[in-house]
C-alpha positions in Angstrom: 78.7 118.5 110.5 82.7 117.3 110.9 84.8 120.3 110.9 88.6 120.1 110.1 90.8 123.0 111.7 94.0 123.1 109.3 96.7 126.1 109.8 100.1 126.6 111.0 101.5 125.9 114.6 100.0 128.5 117.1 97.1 129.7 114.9 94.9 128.8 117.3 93.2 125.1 116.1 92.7 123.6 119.2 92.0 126.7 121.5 89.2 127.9 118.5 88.1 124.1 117.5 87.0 123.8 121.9 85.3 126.7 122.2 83.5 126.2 118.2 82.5 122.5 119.1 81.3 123.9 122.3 78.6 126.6 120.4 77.9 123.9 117.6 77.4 121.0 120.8 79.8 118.9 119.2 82.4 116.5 120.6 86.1 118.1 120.0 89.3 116.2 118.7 92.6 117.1 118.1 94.9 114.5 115.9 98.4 115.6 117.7 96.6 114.2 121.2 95.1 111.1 119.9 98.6 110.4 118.3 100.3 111.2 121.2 97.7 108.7 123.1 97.9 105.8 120.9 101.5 106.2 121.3 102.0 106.7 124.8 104.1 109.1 124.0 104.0 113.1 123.6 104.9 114.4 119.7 108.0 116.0 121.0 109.3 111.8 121.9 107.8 110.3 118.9 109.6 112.7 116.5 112.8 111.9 118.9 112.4 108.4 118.6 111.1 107.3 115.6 111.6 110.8 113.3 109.3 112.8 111.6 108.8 110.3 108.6 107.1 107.7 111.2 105.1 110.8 112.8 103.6 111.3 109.2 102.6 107.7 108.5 101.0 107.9 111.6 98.5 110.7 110.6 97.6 109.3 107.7 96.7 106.3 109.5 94.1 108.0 111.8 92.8 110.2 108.7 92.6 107.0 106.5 90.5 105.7 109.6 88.8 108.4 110.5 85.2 107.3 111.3 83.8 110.0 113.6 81.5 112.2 112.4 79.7 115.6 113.5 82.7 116.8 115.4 85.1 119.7 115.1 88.8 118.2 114.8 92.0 120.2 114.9 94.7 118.7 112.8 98.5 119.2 113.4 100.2 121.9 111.3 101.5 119.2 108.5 98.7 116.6 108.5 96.8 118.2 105.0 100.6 118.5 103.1 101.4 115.7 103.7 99.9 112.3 101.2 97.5 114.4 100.2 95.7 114.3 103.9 94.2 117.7 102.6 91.7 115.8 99.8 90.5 113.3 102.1 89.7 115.3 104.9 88.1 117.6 102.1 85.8 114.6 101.1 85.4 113.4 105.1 83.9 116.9 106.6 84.1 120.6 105.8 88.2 121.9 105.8 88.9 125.4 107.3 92.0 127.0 107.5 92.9 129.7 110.3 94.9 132.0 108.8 97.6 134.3 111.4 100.4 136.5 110.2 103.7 135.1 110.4 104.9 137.9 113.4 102.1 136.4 115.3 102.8 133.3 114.9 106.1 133.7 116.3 104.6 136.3 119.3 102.3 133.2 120.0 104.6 130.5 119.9 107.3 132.2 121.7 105.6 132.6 124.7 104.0 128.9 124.5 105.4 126.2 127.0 104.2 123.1 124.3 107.4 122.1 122.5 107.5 121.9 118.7 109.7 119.5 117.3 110.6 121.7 114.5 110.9 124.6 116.1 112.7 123.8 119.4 115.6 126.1 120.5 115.0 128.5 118.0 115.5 132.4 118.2 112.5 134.6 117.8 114.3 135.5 114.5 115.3 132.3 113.8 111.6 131.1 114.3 110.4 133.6 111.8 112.5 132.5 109.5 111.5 128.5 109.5 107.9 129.2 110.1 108.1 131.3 106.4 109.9 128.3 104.9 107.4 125.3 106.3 104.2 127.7 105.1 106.1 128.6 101.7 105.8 124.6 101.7 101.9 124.3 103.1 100.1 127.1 101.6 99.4 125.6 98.3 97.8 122.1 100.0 96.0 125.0 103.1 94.8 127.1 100.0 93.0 123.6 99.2 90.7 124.4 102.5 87.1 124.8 101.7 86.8 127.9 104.1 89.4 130.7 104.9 89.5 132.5 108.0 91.6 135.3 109.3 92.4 134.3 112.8 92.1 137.1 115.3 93.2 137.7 118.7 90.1 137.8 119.9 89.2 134.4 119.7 85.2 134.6 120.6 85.5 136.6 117.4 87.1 134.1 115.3 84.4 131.4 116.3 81.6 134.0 115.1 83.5 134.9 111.6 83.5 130.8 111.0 79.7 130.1 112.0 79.1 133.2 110.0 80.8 130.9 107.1 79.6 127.9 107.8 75.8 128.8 107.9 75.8 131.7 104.7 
């Protein structure tokens, strides 16, 4: 079984994809890290240096790629919306979407030390105002997700409500 984690910055991908490929005793991936590997550079840089445009091209490469399977992989934020990433990953393993309120996402990424290119030196209020306009632009290609979860804050929890989904 290949999982694919899709949501919004600070939903929780990676921290619920480790602990669900942990249960399901399958190797874990997230795409920002083995960007950021190939690269030798962290996202922040690679946005820096070569913009976001470069970033893109790159994800498509790895999902274009992509070979591994039975594994749980959490994308970045914009890897399904952008060239259509969303449909191949559909065809390539099982897509999921962790859904978490906009307030939260802004309580969770507030208090995180990992900088977002796209969301560096923002306001809380500020914050909550681009996070609304990048997922007015992602919902409809997350919506294409073959399973929708509400992420909660327990996140034990959430890994039970998507095992729940997977195996009924």
């Amino acid at each position: 079984m290949t999982i694919f984690l899709i949501g919004m910055p600070g939903c929780g991908k990676s921290t619920i994809g480790k602990l669900l490929a942990e249960h399901l005793q399958l190797p874990f991936f997230d795409t920002d890290s083995l960007i950021a590997d190939m690269e030798a550079m962290s996202i922040p840089e690679i946005f820096e240096k070569h913009g976001e445009t470069h970033f893109r091209k790159l994800e498509k490469e790895l999902i274009d790629h992509w070979k591994v399977t039975n594994a749980v992989i959490a994308t970045g934020g914009g890897l399904p919306c952008n060239n259509d990433l969303i449909s191949k990953l559909n065809t390539k393993g099982k897509t999921l979407w962790v859904q978490v309120a906009t307030d939260e996402l802004v309580t969770r990424l507030s208090s995180s030390h990992d900088r977002r290119p796209m969301l560096d030196g923002l306001s809380p209020k500020e914050m909550k105002s681009m996070i609304s306009q990048i997922f007015k632009q992602r919902k409809p290609d997350y919506q294409k997700a073959q399973i929708k979860i509400k992420g909660e804050q327990d996140n034990d929890q959430t890994v039970r409500k998507i095992l729940r989904k997977l195996y009924t």
